[in-house]
N, C-alpha and C positions, 0 to 999 in steps of 0.2 A: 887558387889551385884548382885546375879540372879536373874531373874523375874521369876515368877512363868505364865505359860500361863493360869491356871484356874482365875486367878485376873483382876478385869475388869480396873487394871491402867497397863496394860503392852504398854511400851514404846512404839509410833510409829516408826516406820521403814521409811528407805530410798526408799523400794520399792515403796510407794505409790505414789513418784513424777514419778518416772521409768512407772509404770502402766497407769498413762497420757498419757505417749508419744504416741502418735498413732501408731510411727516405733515399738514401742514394742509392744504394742497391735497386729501388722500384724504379729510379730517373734511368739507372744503368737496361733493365729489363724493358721497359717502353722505351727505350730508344729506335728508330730505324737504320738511325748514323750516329757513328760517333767517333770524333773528332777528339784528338790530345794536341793540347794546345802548348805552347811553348811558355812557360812564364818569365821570363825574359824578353820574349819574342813574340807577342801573340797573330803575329802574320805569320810566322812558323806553323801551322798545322796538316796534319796529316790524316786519312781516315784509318781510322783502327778497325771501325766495324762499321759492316753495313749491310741492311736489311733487303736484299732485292726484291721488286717487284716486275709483277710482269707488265710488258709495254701496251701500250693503251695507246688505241691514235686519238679518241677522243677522249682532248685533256680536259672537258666541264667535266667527266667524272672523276677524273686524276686527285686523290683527298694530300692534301702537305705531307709530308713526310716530319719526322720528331727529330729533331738534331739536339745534340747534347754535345758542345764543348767543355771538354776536361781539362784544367788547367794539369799542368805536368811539368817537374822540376827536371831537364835530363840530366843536372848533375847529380843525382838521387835513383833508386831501384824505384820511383810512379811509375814509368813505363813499361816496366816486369810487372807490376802490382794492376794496372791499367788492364796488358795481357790476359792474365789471370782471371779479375774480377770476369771479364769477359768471355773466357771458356768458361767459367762456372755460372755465371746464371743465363749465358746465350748460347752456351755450344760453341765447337772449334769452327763448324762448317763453311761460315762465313766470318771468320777474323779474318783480316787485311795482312798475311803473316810480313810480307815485306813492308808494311807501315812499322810493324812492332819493330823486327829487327832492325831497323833504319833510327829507329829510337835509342 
């Protein structure tokens, strides 16, 4: 049975113990990007959050960027919890809000 995410009984998720962890909390905080990933699907991904940088033409100085794929159940509240974790330890200014609501 699907859960519909408009219904306010969607299943909790497993992220919400993961979002505790403080080592995750610091993956979530040095992130530049980050990606919820479908666990069913992991070609399903989307960017939740992303770090801008300013445009460089020379790319020898261009340093990698931190990507962090989150795995994410969407039959589950990870997505809201996902959200979240990410206004509070990054700020609103750069969430992807149309990645979220899409989740």
């Amino acid at each position: 049975m699907s859960t519909d995410h408009t219904s306010p009984f969607v299943r909790r998720g497993l992220l919400r113990v993961r979002a505790a962890d403080p080592a995750f909390q610091q993956l979530i905080r040095d992130a530049e990007i980050l990606l919820a990933t479908d666990v069913r699907n992991p070609r399903n991904s989307c960017v939740v959050y992303h770090e801008p940088r300013p445009h460089k033409n020379d790319w020898q100085d261009e340093k990698t960027a931190e990507v962090v794929a989150v795995p994410v159940d969407y039959e589950t509240d990870d997505a809201e919890v996902l959200g979240e974790l990410c206004r509070t330890l990054k700020g609103s200014s750069r969430l992807d809000r149309s990645s979220i609501e899409h989740l």
